[in-house]
C-alpha positions in Angstrom: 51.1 -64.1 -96.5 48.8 -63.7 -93.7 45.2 -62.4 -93.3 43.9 -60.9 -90.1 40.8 -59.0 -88.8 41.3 -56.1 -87.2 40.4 -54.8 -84.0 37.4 -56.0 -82.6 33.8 -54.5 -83.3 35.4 -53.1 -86.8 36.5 -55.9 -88.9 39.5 -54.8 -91.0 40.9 -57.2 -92.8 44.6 -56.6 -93.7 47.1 -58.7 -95.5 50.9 -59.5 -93.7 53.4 -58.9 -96.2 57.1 -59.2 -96.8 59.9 -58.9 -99.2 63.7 -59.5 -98.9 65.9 -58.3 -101.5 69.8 -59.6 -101.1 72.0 -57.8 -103.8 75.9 -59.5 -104.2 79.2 -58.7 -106.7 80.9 -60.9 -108.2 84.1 -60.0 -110.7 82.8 -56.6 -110.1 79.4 -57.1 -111.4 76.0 -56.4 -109.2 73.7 -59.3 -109.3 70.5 -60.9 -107.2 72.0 -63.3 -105.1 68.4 -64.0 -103.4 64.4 -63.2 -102.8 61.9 -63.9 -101.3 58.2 -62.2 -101.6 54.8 -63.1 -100.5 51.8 -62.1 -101.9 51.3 -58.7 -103.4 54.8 -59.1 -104.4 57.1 -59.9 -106.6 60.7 -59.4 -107.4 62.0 -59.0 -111.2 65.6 -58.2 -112.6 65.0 -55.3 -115.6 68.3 -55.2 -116.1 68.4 -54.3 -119.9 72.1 -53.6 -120.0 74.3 -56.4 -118.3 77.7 -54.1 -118.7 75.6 -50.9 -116.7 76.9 -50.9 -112.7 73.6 -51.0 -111.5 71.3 -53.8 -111.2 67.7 -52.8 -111.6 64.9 -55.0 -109.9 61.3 -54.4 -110.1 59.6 -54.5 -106.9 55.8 -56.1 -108.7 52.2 -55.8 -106.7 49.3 -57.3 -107.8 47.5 -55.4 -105.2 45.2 -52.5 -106.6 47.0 -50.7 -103.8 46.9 -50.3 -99.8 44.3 -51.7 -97.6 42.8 -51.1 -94.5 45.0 -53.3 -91.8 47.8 -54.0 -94.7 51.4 -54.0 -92.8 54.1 -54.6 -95.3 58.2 -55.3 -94.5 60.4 -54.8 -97.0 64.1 -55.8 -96.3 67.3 -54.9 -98.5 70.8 -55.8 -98.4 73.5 -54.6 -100.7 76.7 -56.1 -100.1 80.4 -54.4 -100.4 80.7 -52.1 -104.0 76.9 -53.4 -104.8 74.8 -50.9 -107.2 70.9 -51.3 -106.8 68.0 -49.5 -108.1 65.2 -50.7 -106.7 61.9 -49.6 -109.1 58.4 -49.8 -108.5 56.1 -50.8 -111.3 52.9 -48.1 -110.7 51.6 -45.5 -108.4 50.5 -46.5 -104.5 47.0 -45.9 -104.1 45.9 -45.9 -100.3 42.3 -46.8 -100.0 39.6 -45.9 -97.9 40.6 -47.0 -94.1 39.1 -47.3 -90.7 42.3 -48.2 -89.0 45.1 -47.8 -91.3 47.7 -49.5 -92.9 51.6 -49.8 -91.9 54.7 -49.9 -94.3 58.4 -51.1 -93.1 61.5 -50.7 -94.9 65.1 -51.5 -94.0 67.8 -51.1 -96.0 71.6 -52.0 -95.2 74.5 -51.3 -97.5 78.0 -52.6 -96.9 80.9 -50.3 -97.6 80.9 -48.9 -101.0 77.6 -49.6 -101.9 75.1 -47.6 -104.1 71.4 -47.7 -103.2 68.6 -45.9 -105.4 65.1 -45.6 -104.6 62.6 -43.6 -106.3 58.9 -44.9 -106.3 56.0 -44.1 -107.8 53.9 -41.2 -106.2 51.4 -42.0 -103.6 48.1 -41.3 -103.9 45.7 -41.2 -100.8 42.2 -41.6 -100.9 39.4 -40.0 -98.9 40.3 -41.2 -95.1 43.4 -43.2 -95.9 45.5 -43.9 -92.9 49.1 -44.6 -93.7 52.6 -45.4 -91.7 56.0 -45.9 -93.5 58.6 -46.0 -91.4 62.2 -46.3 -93.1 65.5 -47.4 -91.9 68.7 -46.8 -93.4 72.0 -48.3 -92.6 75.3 -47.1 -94.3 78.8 -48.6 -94.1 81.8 -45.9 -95.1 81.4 -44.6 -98.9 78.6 -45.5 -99.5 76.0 -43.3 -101.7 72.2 -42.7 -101.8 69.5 -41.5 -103.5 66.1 -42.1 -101.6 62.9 -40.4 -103.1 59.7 -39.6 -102.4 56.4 -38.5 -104.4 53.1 -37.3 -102.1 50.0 -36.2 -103.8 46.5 -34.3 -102.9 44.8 -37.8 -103.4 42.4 -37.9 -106.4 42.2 -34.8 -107.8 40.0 -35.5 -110.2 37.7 -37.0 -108.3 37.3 -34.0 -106.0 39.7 -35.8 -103.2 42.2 -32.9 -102.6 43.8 -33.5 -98.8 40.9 -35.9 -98.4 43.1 -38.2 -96.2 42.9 -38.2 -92.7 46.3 -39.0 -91.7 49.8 -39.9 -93.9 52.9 -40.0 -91.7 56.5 -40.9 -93.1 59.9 -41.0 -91.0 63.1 -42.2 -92.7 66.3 -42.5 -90.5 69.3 -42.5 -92.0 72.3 -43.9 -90.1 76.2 -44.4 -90.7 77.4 -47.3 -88.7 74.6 -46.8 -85.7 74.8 -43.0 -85.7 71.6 -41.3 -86.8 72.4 -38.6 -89.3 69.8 -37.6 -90.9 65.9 -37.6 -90.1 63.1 -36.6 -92.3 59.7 -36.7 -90.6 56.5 -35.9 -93.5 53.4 -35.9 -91.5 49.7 -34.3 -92.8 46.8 -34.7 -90.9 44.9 -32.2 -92.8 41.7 -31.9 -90.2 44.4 -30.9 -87.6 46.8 -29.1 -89.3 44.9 -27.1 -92.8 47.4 -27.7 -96.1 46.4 -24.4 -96.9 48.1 -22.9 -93.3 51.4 -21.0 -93.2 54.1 -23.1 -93.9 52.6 -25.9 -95.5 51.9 -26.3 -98.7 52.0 -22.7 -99.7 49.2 -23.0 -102.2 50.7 -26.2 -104.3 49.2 -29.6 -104.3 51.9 -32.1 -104.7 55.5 -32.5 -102.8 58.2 -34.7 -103.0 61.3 -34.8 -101.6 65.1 -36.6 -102.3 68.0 -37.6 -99.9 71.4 -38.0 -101.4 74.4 -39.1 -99.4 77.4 -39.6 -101.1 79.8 -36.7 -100.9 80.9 -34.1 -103.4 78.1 -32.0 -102.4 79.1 -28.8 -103.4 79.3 -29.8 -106.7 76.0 -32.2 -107.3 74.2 -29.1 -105.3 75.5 -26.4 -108.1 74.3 -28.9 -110.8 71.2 -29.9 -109.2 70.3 -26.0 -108.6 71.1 -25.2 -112.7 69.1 -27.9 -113.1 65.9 -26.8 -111.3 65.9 -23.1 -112.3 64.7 -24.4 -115.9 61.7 -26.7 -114.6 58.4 -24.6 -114.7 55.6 -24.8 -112.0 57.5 -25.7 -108.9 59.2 -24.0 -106.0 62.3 -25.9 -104.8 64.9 -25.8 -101.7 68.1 -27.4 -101.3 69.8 -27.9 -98.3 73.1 -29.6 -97.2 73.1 -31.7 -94.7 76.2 -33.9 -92.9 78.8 -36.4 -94.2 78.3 -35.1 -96.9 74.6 -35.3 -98.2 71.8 -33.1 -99.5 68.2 -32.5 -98.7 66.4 -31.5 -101.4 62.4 -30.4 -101.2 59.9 -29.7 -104.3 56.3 -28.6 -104.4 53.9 -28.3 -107.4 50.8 -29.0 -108.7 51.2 -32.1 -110.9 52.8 -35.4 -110.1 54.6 -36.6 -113.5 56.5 -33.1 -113.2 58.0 -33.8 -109.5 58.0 -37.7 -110.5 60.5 -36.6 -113.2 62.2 -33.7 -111.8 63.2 -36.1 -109.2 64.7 -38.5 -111.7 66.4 -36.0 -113.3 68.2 -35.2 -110.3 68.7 -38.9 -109.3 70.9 -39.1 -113.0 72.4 -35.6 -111.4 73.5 -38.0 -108.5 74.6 -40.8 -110.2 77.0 -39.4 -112.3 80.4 -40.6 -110.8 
C-alpha cells in the first residue's frame, strides 16, 4: 500500500493498490495456487461445493469505496482448463473527487479456461471521477462472462447523473489480436443522459460479454429469457469468434444485477 498527495495546490490523497489472483488445476480440480493483496483488499475462497468446476474467490475491501487519487491493479491468471468466478463482496461507491480515481484490471486465461466476472453495481456520487481500464487475454477455447452494473448515483439522495465523469474500456484479445472493444463513457455536463441515444429515459445500465462459442444457441436462450423480465429494454448482439454483446437498461439495480446473473447461469451451462 502506498499513500500519495495529489497534484500540487489540491491535496488528494489516494491509496496505491494491488491484487494478484493466480488460479491452477490439479487432477482436474480448480484451486488458488497464490495471492497477494494490499490494503483495501483481500482475497477469500467461498467455494461451498469442492466437487463444482468453478472455484469461487471473494475479492474483500475494507474501503467504504473509491477515493479521490485511489489507483487500483488487479491482476488474474487462470491457468490451462482453470474455472474462476471472481465475486465481489458489496456495491462500489465512488466518492466525491477533485481529480479522480483510476482502476486496472488484467486478466489472462490459458487455453481452455473459464473466467466469470460479475461485480457489484457501481454507484457514483456527486462529481465522482472514475477510470477502469480492462484487459483481456484469451488462449484457444477459452470462455467468458464479464459483467457490468452502472447506476444514476444516489438516487435517493437526489444524485441522479450527478457524476462528472465515469469512463470504462475493456479490450478483449485472443492471442494479441483485439476482438472485441467496449468503450462506456458519461460525462453528463457534456453529453445530457436524457439526449437521443442515451439512456432513453432509464436510469440504470449494464452490460455482459460472453465469449465462448455456441452462440446461436446461448443467444435463443438468453432472448426467451429476457422477454419475461419486466421494466427493462434489452439488445443482443453477436459479435466474433464466437461471442455475444448483450446491453440492458432500467430503472433499478437488483433487477439488472440479477438479470445479468441469470444470464451468466445461461452461459455457464456446458
Amino acid at each position: 500500500m502506498e499513500m500519495r498527495a495529489g497534484p500540487a495546490g489540491e491535496g488528494a490523497i489516494g491509496m496505491r493498490s494491488e491484487v494478484t489472483i493466480r488460479v491452477a488445476v490439479r487432477d482436474g480440480v480448480s484451486y488458488l495456487a497464490s495471492s497477494y493483496f494490499t490494503p483495501p483488499f483481500k482475497v477469500a475462497n467461498i467455494t461451498e461445493d469442492k466437487r463444482e468446476l468453478f472455484l469461487h474467490l471473494m475479492l474483500m475491501c475494507s474501503s467504504p469505496g473509491v477515493l479521490d487519487g485511489d489507483e487500483q491493479m488487479i491482476r488474474v491468471g487462470v491457468a490451462a482448463n482453470g474455472r474462476l468466478h471472481l465475486h465481489t463482496q458489496s456495491y462500489q461507491r465512488l466518492f466525491q473527487m477533485r481529480n479522480g480515481a483510476v482502476q486496472r484490471m488484467e486478466v489472462r486465461l490459458g487455453r481452455g479456461a473459464f473466467f466469470c466476472w460479475l461485480p457489484h453495481p457501481c454507484v457514483p456520487h456527486a462529481h465522482s471521477i472514475f477510470a477502469g481500464r480492462n484487459k483481456i487475454f484469451l488462449e484457444e477455447g477459452c470462455q467468458l462472462i464479464w459483467g457490468e452494473v452502472l447506476t444514476c448515483g444516489r438516487k435517493g439522495n437526489g444524485e441522479v447523473f450527478a457524476l462528472s465523469r465515469y469512463h470504462m474500456r475493456t479490450e478483449v484479445f485472443v492471442g494479441e489480436e483485439l476482438v472485441l472493444l467496449e468503450n462506456v463513457y458519461l460525462q453528463p455536463a457534456v453529453v445530457p443522459v436524457e439526449a437521443m441515444g442515451q439512456m432513453e429515459g432509464f436510469t440504470h445500465q449494464a452490460s455482459l460479454l460472453w465469449v465462448g462459442g455456441r452462440v446461436e444457441e446461448k443467444r435463443v436462450l438468453i432472448e426467451a429469457e429476457l422477454e419475461g423480465v419486466a421494466g427493462i429494454m434489452y439488445g443482443v448482439s453477436e459479435g466474433p469468434v464466437g461471442s455475444l454483446v448483450i446491453r440492458l437498461l432500467g430503472n433499478g439495480a437488483e433487477l439488472l444485477y440479477d438479470t445479468l446473473k441469470m444470464i451468466a447461469e445461461i452461459c455457464k451451462q456446458s
